[in-house]
C-alpha positions as CSV (number, residue, x, y, z in Angstrom):
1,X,-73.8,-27.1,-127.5
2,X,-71.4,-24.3,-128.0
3,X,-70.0,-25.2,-131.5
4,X,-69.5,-22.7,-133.9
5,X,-72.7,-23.2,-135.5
6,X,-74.8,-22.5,-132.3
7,X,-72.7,-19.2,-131.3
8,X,-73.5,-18.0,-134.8
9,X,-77.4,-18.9,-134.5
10,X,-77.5,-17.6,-131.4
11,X,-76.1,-14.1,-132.5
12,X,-78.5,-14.0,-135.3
13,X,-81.6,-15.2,-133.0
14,X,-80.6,-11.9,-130.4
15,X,-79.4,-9.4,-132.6
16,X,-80.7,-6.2,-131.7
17,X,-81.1,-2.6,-133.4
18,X,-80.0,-0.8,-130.5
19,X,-76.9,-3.1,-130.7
20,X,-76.0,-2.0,-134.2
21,X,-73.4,1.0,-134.0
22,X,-75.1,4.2,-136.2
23,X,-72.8,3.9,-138.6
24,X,-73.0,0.0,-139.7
25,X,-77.0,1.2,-139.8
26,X,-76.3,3.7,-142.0
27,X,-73.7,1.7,-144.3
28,X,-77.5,-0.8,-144.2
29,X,-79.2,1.7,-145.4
30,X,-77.1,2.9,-148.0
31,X,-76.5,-1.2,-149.0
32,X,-80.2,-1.3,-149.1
33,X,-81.0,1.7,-151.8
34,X,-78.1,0.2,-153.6
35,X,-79.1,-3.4,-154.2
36,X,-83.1,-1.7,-154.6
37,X,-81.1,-0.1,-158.0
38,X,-79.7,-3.6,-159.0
39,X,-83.4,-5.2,-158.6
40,X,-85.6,-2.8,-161.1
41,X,-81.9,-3.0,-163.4
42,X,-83.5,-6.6,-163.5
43,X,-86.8,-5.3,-165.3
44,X,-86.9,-7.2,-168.8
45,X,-83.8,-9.3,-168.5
46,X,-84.4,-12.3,-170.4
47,X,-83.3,-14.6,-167.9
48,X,-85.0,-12.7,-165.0
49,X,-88.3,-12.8,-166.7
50,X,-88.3,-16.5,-167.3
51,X,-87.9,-16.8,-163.3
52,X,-90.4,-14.3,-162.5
53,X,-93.0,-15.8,-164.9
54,X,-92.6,-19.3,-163.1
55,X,-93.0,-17.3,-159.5
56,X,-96.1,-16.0,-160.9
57,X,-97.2,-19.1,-162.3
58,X,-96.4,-21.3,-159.1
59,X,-97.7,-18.9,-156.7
60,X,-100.4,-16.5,-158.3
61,X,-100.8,-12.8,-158.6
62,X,-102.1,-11.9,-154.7
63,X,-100.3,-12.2,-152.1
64,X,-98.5,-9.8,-149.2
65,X,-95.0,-9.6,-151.0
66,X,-93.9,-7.3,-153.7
67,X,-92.8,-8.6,-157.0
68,X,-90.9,-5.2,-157.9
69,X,-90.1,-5.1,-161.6
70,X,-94.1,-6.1,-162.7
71,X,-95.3,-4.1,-159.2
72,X,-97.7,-7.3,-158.6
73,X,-97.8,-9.3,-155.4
74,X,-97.0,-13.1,-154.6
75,X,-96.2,-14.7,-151.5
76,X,-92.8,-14.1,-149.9
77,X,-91.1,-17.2,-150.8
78,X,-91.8,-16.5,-154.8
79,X,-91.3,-12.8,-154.3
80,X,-87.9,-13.5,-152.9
81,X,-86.8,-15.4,-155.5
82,X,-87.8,-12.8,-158.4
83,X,-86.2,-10.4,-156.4
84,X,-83.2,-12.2,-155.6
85,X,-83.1,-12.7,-159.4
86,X,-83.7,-9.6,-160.6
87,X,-80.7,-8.0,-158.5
88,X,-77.9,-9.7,-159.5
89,X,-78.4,-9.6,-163.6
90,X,-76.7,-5.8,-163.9
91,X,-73.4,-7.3,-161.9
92,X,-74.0,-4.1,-160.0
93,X,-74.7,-5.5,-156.7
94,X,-72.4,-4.8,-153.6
95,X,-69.5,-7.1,-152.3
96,X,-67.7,-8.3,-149.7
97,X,-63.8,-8.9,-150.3
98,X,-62.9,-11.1,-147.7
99,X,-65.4,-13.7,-148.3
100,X,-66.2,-13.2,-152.1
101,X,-70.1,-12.8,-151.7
102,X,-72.4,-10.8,-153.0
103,X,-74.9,-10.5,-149.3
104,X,-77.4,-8.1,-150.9
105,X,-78.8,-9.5,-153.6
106,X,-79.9,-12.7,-151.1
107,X,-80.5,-10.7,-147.7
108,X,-82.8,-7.9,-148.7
109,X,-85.5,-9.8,-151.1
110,X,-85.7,-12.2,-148.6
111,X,-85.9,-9.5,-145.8
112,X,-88.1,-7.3,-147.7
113,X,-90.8,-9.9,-149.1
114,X,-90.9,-11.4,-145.5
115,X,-90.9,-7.6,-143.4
116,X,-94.2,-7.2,-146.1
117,X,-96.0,-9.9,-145.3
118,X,-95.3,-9.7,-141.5
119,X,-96.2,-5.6,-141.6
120,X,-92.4,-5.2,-139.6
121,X,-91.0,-1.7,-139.6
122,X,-87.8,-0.4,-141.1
123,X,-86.3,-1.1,-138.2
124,X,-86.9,-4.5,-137.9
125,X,-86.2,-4.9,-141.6
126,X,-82.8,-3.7,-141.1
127,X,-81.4,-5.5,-137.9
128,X,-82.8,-8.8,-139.8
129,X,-80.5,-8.0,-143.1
130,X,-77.6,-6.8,-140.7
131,X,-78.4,-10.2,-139.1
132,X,-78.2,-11.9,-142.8
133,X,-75.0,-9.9,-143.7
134,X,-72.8,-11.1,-140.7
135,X,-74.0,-14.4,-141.0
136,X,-73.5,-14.8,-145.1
137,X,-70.3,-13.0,-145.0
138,X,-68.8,-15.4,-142.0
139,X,-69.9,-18.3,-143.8
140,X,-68.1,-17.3,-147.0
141,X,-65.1,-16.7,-145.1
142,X,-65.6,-20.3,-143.0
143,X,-65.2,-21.7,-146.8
144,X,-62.1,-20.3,-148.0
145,X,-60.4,-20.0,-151.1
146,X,-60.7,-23.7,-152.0
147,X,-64.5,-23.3,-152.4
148,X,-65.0,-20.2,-154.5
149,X,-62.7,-22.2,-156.9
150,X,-65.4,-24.3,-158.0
151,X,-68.5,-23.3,-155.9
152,X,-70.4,-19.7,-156.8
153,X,-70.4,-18.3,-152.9
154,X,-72.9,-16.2,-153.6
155,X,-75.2,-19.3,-153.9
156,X,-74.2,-21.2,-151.1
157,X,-73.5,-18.8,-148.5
158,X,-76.2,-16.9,-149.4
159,X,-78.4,-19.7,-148.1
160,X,-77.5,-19.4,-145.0
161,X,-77.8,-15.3,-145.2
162,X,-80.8,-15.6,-146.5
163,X,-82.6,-18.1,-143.7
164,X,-80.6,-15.8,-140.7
165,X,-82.4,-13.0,-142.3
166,X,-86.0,-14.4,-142.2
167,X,-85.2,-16.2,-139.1
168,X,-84.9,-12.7,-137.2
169,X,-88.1,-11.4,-138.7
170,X,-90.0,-14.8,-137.7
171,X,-88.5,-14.5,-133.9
172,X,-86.5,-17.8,-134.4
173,X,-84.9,-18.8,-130.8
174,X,-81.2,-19.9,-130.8
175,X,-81.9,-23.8,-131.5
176,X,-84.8,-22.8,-134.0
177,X,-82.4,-20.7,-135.9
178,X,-79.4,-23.2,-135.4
179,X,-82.0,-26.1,-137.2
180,X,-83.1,-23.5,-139.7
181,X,-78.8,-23.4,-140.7
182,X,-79.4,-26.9,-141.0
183,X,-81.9,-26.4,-143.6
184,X,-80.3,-24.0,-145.5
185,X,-76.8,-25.5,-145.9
186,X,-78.2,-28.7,-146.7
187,X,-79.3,-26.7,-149.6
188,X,-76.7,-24.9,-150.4
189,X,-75.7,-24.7,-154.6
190,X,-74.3,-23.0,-156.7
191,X,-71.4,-24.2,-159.8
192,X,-69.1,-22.0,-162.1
193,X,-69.3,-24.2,-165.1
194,X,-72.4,-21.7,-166.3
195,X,-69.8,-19.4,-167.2
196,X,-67.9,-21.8,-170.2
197,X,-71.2,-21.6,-171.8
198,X,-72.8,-18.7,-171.3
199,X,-75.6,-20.2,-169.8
200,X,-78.2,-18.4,-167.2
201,X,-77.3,-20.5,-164.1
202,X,-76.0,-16.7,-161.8
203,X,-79.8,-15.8,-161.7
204,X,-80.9,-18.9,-160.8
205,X,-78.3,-19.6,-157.8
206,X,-78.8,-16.3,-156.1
207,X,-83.4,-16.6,-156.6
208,X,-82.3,-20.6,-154.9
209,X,-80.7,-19.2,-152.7
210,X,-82.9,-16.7,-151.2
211,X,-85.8,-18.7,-151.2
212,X,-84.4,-21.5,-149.6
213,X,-83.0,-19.4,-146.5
214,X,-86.5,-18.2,-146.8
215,X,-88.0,-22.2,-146.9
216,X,-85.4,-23.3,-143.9
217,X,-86.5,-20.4,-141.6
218,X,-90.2,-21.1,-141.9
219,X,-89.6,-24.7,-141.3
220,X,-87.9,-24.3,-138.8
221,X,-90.6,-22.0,-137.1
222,X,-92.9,-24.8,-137.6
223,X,-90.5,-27.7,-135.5
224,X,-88.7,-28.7,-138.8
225,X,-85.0,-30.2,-137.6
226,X,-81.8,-29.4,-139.4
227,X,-78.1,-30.7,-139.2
228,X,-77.0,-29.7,-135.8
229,X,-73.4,-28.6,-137.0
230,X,-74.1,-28.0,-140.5
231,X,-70.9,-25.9,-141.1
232,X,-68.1,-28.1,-139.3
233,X,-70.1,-31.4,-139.1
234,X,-68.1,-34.8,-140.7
235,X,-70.4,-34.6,-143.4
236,X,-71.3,-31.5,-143.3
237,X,-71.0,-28.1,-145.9
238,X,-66.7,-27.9,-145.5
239,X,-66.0,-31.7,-145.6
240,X,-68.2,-31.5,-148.7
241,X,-67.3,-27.8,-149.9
242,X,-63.8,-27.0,-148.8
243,X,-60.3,-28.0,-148.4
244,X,-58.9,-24.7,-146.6
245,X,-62.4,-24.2,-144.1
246,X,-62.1,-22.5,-140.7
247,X,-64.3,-22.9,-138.4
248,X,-63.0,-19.5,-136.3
249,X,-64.1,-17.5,-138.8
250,X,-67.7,-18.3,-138.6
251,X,-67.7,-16.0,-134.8
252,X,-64.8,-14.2,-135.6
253,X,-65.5,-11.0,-133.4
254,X,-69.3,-11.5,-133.6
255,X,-70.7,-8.2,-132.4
256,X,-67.6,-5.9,-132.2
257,X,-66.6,-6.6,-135.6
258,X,-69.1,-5.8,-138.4
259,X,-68.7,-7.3,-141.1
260,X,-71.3,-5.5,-143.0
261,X,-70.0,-2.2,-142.5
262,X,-66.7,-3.9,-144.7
263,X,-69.1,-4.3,-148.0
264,X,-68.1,-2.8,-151.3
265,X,-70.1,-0.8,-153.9
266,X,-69.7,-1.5,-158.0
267,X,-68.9,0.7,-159.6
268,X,-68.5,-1.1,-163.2
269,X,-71.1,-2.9,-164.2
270,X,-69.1,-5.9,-164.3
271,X,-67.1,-8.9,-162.1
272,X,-66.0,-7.5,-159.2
273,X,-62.8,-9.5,-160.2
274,X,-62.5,-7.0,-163.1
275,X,-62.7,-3.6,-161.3
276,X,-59.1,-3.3,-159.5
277,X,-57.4,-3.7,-162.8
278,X,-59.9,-1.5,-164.1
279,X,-59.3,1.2,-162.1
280,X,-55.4,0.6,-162.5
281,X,-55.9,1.0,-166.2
282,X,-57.4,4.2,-165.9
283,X,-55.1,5.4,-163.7
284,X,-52.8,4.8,-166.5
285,X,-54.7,6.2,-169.0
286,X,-55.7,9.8,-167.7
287,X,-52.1,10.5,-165.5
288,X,-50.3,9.8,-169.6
289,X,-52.9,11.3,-171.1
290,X,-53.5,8.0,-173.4
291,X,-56.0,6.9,-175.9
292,X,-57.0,3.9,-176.9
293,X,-55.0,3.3,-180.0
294,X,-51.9,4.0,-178.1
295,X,-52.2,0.7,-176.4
296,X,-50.2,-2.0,-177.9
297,X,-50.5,-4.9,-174.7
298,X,-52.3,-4.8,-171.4
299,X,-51.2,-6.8,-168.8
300,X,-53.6,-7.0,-165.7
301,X,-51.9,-8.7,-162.8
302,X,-54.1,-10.3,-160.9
303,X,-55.4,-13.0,-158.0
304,X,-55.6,-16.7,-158.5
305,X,-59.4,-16.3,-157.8
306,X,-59.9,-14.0,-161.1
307,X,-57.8,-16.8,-163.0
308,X,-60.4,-19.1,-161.7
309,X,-63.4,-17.1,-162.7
310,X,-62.3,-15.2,-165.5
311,X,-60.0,-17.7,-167.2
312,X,-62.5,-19.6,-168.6
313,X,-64.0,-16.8,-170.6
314,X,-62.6,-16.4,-173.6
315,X,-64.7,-15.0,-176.3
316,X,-68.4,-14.0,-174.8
317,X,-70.8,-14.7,-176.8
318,X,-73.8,-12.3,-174.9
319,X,-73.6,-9.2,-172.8
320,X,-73.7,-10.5,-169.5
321,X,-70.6,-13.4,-170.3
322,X,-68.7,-10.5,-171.6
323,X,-68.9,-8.8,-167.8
324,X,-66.7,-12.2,-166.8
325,X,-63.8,-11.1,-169.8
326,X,-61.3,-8.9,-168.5
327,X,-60.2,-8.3,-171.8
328,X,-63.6,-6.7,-172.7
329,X,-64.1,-4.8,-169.7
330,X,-60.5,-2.9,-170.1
331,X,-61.3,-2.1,-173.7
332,X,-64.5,-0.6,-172.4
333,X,-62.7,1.5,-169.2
334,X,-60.0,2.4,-172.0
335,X,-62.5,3.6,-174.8
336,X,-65.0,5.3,-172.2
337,X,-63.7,5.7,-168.9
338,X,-66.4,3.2,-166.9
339,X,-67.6,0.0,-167.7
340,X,-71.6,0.7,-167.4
341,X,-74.6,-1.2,-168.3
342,X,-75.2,1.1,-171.8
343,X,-71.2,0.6,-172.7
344,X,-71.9,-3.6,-172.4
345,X,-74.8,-3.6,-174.4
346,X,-73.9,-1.5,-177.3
347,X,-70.1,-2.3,-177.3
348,X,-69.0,-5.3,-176.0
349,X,-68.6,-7.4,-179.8
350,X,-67.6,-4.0,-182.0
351,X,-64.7,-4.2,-183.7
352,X,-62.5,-1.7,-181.6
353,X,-63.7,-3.4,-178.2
354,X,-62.5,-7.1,-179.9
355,X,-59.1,-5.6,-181.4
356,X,-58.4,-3.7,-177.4
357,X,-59.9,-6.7,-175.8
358,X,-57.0,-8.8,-177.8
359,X,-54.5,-6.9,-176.7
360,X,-55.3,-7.8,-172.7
361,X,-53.3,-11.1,-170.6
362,X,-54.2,-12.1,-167.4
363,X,-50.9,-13.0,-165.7
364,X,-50.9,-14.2,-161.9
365,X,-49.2,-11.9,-159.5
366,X,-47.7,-12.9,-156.1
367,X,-48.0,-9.9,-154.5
368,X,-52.3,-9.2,-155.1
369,X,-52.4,-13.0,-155.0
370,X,-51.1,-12.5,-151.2
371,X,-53.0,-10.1,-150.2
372,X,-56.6,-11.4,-151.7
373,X,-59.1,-12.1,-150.7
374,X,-59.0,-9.5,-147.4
375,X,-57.6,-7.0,-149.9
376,X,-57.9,-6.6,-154.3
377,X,-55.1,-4.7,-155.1
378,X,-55.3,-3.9,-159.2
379,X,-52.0,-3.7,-160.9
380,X,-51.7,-2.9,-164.6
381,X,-48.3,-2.6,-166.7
382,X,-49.6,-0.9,-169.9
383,X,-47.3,-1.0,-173.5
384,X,-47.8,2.0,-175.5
385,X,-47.5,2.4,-179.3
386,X,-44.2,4.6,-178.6
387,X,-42.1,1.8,-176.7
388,X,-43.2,3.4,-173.4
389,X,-44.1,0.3,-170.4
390,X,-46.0,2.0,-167.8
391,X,-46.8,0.7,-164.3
392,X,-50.3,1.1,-162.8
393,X,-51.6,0.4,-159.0
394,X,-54.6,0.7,-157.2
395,X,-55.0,-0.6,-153.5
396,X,-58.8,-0.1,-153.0
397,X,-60.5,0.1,-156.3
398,X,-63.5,2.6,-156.1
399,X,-66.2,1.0,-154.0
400,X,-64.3,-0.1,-151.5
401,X,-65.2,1.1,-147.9
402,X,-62.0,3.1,-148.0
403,X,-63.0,4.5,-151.4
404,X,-66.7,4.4,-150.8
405,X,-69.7,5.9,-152.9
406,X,-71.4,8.8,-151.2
407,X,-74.9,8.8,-150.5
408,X,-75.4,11.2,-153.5
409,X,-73.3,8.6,-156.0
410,X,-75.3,5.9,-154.7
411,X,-78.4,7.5,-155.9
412,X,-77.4,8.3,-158.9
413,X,-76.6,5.0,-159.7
414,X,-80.1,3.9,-158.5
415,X,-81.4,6.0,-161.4
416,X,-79.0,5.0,-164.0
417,X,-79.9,1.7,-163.1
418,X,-83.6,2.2,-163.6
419,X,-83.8,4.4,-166.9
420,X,-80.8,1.5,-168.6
421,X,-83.7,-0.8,-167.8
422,X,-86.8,1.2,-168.1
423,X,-88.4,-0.4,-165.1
424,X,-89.2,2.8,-163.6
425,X,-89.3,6.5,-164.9
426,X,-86.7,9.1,-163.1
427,X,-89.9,10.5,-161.1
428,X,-90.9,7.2,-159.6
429,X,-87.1,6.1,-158.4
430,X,-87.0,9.4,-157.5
431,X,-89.5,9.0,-155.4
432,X,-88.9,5.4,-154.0
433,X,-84.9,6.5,-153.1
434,X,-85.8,9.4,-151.6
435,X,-88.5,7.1,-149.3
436,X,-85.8,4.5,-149.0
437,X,-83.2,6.5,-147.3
438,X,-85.5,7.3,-144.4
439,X,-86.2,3.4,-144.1
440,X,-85.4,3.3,-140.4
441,X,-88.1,5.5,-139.8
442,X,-90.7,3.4,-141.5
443,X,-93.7,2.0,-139.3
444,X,-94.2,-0.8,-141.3
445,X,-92.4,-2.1,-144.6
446,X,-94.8,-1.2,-147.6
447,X,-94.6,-1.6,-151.6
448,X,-90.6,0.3,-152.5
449,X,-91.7,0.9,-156.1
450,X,-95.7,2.0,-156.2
451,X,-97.4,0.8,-158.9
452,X,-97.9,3.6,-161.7
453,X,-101.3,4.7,-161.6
């Protein structure tokens, strides 16, 4: 067959490193070190911990895969999933506009538990999450619009990331990878309605979703069947997901266009639905020279999509609901300048962040409505105390790949990450960061974060 489906299975099954141009290898390997921050930012997260303890419980303490925020060992399926877990909790984790998906936090604890236990090198490693990334990302953009509206992409495209990545590292063939698709969409969750309530449900769809890319990849090794046309099938993931799905977008330019190399950084710790009025506000802010008491109304103009997301969140009740309020996350870019883990934790219900987060309306705009998802323009009009209305604009909010973070940001990040949490000292990510960035290098995948001695 030469359906959609079975081109994309088949470009995962072949994908080769020599095939990857140098610099989508070393946008990997800068995505890598950056999601490697977001998993130790995991260490002692309430939610994060409650997953970890039932991947220890289910599966042990011994094993060939690195559980990194305790630095034990379980297999890779349960490793994956505290992993996958772990690096989505900071809402630091990278992007990708076009298809509204968060590939990292899915593609690399699968690929890393599963490079462990198979001894693969960096090499290897990387080709499989580059493998994950164009898959995810295409599959996200397959879905459309219509499906982020209810569905949480990360959750269900990241299945299918997820079992392309550990489908390379096992050798899948074409059909063996095509059935594990099968597996893995049939799978596929992943709801908003966690966010009304501030419940824990964003950990749980992206450690679901990683390990059962991981599950469908194995099977599939083993003989296990899946849907043959799981994407564009009668019954399959857009009849059941979708009222806008494309099917051309699942091979869109597969290996001349690299989707991976198109992946955003965060830079606030916060929805990335948040950050391009964010930066607009800013901008605003330092080019008039304002403070936060001369702000009378904030008006972010935004996408239909942040409506969707954010809408619903109207007074957080815990830190990590309050990264879904754009009215919390302007007051905290207008009172500090960045919206960063520390900022969240010891601001986001004070009395000046409540008054500045009152003064903030979402209102939809045509033009970054347009424009989204390929592009998130952020537009701000600001009212001032003295009866001035000031425009602000930003057309690629810092992160972007045309507004990237250097090599040199992105490890500073790592470390802010991993002293907010305290789930390693400045020595040890240091140390891991600095081992990280030569990854390509690497014989054979080991532990990223040693255990202390």
């Amino acid at each position: 067959m030469n359906s959609p489906t079975a081109q994309l299975a088949a470009f995962a099954a072949s994908l080769r490193f020599d095939a990857i141009p140098a610099p989508v290898v070393r946008k990997t390997e800068d995505l890598l070190v950056d999601w490697f921050g977001s998993a130790v930012a995991g260490y002692g997260s309430r939610p994060v911990e409650s997953i970890t303890r039932f991947a220890l419980a289910m599966g042990g303490q011994a094993g060939p895969s690195e559980v990194i925020i305790h630095r034990l060992r379980s297999s890779p399926y349960l490793a994956a999933m505290a992993n996958a877990a772990a690096s989505h909790v900071a809402e630091q984790d990278d992007v990708h506009n076009g298809s509204v998906f968060h590939p990292g936090t899915v593609v690399f604890p699968a690929a890393v538990a599963v490079a462990q236990a198979l001894g693969a090198s960096g090499q290897q490693l990387l080709t499989a999450s580059v493998a994950g990334y164009e898959v995810g990302i295409r599959v996200g953009e397959f879905l459309g619009r219509s499906h982020y509206k209810v569905f949480h992409t990360t959750g269900t495209a990241g299945t299918l990331a997820a079992a392309a990545t550990v489908g390379h590292l096992l050798g899948l063939d074409a059909a063996q990878m095509q059935h594990a698709f099968g597996s893995a969409g049939t799978q596929s969750a992943g709801l908003w309605e966690f966010l009304r309530t501030a419940a824990d449900s964003k950990q749980l769809h992206t450690a679901h979703a990683a390990a059962a890319g991981l599950l469908a990849a194995y099977l599939a090794k083993d003989g296990f069947t899946g849907a043959a046309q799981i994407f564009e099938g009668a019954q399959g993931m857009a009849a059941g997901m979708s009222s806008d799905a494309k099917p051309e977008r699942l091979t869109d330019a597969l290996g001349t266009r690299w989707a991976t190399a198109e992946t955003s950084f965060k830079y606030h710790a916060s929805c990335r639905h948040t950050h391009p009025a964010a930066d607009a506000l800013l901008q605003v802010m330092q080019a008039h020279h304002l403070k936060p008491e001369d702000l009378v109304r904030v008006v972010a103009h935004v996408h239909q999509g942040a409506i969707d997301v954010l809408g619903p969140v109207l007074n957080p009740s815990t830190v990590h609901q309050s990264k879904f309020s754009m009215g919390t996350v302007l007051a905290l870019v207008a009172r500090f300048g960045h919206a960063g883990l520390a900022e969240f934790d010891r601001h986001f219900q004070d009395e000046v962040t409540q008054q500045l987060c009152d003064r903030v309306a979402m209102v939809l705009d045509a033009e970054v409505d347009a424009a989204y998802p390929q592009r998130w323009i952020g537009k701000v009009t600001v009212h001032t105390t003295d009866g001035r209305v000031l425009p602000g604009r930003v057309d690629e909010p810092k992160g972007d790949p045309g507004n990237t973070l250097s090599r040199a940001e992105i490890t500073a990040k790592a470390l802010r990450l991993a002293a907010f949490s305290g789930g390693a000292t400045p020595t040890e990510m240091q140390t891991a960061v600095d081992a990280l960035w030569g990854v390509a290098r690497w014989p054979r995948v080991g532990a990223l974060l040693e255990r202390s001695l």
